[in-house]
N, C-alpha and C positions, 0 to 999 in steps of 0.2 A: 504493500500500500504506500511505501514510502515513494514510488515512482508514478504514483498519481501526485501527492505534495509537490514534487520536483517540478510535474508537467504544468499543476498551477503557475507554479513559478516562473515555467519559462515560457508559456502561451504569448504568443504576440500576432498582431493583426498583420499579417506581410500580404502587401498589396504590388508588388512585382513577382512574377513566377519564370521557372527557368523552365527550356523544352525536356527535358530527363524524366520520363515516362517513369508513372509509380507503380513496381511490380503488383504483377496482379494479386499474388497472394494477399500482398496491404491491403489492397482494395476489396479482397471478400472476409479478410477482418475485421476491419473498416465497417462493413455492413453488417455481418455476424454483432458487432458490437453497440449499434442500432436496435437489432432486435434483441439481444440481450440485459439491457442498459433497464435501470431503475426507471419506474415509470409513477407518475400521480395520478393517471385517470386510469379507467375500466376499458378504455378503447383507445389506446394512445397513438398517438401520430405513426407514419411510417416514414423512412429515410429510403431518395433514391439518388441512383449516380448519373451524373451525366458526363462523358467523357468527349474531350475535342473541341481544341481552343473556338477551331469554326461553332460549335452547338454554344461553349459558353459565350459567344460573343452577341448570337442572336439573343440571348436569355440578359447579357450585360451592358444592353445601348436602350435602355427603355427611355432615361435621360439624356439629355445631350451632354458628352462631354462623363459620363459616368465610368462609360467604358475604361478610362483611361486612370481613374481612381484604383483600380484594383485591374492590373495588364497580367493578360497574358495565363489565364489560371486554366492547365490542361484537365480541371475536372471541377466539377461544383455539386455539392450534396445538394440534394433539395427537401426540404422539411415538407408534409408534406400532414396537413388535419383532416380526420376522419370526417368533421364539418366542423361549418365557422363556428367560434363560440369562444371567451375568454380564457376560459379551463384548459380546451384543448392548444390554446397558444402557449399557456403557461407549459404545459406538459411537452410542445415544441423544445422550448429555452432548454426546458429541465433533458429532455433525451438528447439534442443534438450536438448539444454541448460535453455532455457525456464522452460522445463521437471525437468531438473536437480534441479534448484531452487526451484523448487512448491516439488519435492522429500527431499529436505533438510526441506524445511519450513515444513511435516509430520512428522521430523526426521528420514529421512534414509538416509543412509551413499551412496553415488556414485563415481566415479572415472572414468574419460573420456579413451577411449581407443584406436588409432587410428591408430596404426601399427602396437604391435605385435599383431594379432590376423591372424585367417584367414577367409577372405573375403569369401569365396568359401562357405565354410561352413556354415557361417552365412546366407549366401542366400539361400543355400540348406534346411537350417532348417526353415526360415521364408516364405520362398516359395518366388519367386522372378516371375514379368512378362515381361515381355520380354522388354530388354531397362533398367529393373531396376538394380543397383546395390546397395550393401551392403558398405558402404562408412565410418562408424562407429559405437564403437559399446558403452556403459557406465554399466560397474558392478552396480548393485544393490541390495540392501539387508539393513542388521541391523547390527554394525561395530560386532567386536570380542573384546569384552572387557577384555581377557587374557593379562596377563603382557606381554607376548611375541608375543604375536599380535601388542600389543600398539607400542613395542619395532619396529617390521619390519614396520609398517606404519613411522612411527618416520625416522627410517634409512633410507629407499627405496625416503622419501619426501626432506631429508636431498640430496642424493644421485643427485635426477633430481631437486636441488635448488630451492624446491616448497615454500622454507622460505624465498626466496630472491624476491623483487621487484624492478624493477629500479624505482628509483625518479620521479616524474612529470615533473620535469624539463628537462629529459632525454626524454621523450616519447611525448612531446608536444612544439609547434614552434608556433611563431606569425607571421601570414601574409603571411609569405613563407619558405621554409626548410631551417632548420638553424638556425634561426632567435630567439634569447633569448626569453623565454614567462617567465613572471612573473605573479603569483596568486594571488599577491598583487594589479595586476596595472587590475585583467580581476572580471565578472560577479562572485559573491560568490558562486550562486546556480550552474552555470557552474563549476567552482570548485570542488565543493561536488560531482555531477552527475562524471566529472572524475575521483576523488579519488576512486567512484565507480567501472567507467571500468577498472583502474587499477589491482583492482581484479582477473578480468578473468582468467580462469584458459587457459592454453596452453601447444601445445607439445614441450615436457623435459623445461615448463617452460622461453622460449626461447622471448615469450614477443614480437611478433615479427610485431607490430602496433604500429603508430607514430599518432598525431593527429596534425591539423595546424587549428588554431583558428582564423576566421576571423570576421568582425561586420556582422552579419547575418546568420553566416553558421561554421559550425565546418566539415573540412575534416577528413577522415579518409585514412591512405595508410599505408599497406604493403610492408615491406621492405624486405622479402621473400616470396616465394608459397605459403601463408599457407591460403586459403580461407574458409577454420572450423574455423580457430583461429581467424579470420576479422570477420566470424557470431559471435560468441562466445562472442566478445566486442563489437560486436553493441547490441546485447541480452542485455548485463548489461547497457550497456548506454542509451540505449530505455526504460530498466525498469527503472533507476536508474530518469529517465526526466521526465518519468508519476508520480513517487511518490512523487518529488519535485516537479511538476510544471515546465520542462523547456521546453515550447513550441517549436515542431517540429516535423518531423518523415525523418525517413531516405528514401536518394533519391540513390540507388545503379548507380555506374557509373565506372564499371569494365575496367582497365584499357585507361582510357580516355586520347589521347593523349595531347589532349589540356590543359585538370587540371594540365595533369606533366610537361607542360610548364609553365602555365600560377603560376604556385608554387615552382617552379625551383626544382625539382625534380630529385636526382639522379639517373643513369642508371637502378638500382637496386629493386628502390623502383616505388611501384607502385598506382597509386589510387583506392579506393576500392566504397567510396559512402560519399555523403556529409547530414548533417544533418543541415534541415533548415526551 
């Protein structure tokens, strides 16, 4: 498990890709590890591949100028919901992210994708059944180790603040929202296990999950829409709690009115799912 903790740590968004074809074997690990992967719902997403710079590129020009964000990526997972619905997005973040980690721990470079692409296409290509949609998609490949490959990943990471994290202190509360938490005064191994979700990668980096630490149960709530980027950091905090040892699994409870009471909860922010 120590080589899940390590993959946290070295996960980075690499938005240039080199031509060096990813043995097939990776690629039906890769998948295997999809359907294998801890899940939150009763019917949870499916992961599909799509291989060939030409396929990702139709799937990578939805916006003008997006293509060129993330070049050259000779494969792209596509995320992929049973139907639309919150749950099943959350349950996205949480599986494919999974993927992402076990793809780094192989060393292959990924980069999550979740707006500029086009949706249409990605179903079109993956074949879709009726009810399903294409919800996200993650470049894959071997990085581009050219100086000016290094150089665009570098700028474009720089660009959507991928070098910035906020504080622990900033994304975690005691007992109710608001509420000073200090690392000093809580559980060590809880701790560690957060410094890990911290990690999480998210769209434009935006960070956009608050944790509130109570004696038995750690919340999690969302202080925007973003139910990819709530799977996403429970993915790292679920892994981050098996490899240390921190007793629990997560109890989803989307939008619950009563937790946003019972946590004093601003308009805005919303409850995602408690771990206990």
């Amino acid at each position: 498990m120590s080589e899940v903790l390590a993959a946290i740590r070295r996960r980075r968004s690499i938005r240039s890709y080199g031509d060096r074809p990813v043995e097939p074997s990776l690629l039906e690990q890769l998948l295997a590890a999809s359907g294998a992967a801890g899940r939150l719902t009763r019917a949870p997403p499916r992961v599909a591949l799509v291989s060939g710079v030409e396929q990702t590129r139709r799937i990578l020009t939805y916006m003008v100028g997006s293509y060129g964000l993330v070049r050259n990526p000779p494969y792209l997972l596509v995320g992929v919901l049973p139907q639309e619905s919150d749950a099943a997005r959350l349950d996205l973040g949480y599986v494919l992210e999974q993927v992402v980690l076990e793809a780094t721990r192989l060393g292959l470079a990924t980069c999550w994708i979740t707006g500029s692409y086009d949706a249409r296409r990605a179903g079109d290509i993956v074949g879709l059944a009726p009810g399903e949609v294409a919800a996200a998609v993650c470049a894959l490949g071997y990085p581009d180790e050219g100086r000016w490959s290094r150089l665009h990943n570098r700028t474009v990471r720089r660009l959507a603040g991928g070098h910035r994290r906020k504080p622990l202190t900033e994304i975690i509360f005691s007992e109710r929202w608001g509420e000073r938490w200090s690392p000093d005064q809580s559980d060590p191994v809880l701790v560690s296990v957060l410094k890990y979700a911290r990690l999480a990668p998210s769209a434009t980096n935006r960070q956009p999950w608050r944790f509130i630490v109570r004696s038995g149960h750690v919340a999690l709530v969302l202080v925007r829409p973003a139910p990819i980027d709530g799977g996403i950091v429970m993915a790292h905090f679920a892994l981050a709690s098996a490899a240390l040892r921190y007793a629990g699994r997560w109890e989803v409870q989307l939008g619950d009115g009563t937790l946003a009471q019972e946590y004093g909860l601003p308009k805005y922010a919303s409850p995602v799912a408690l771990w206990k």
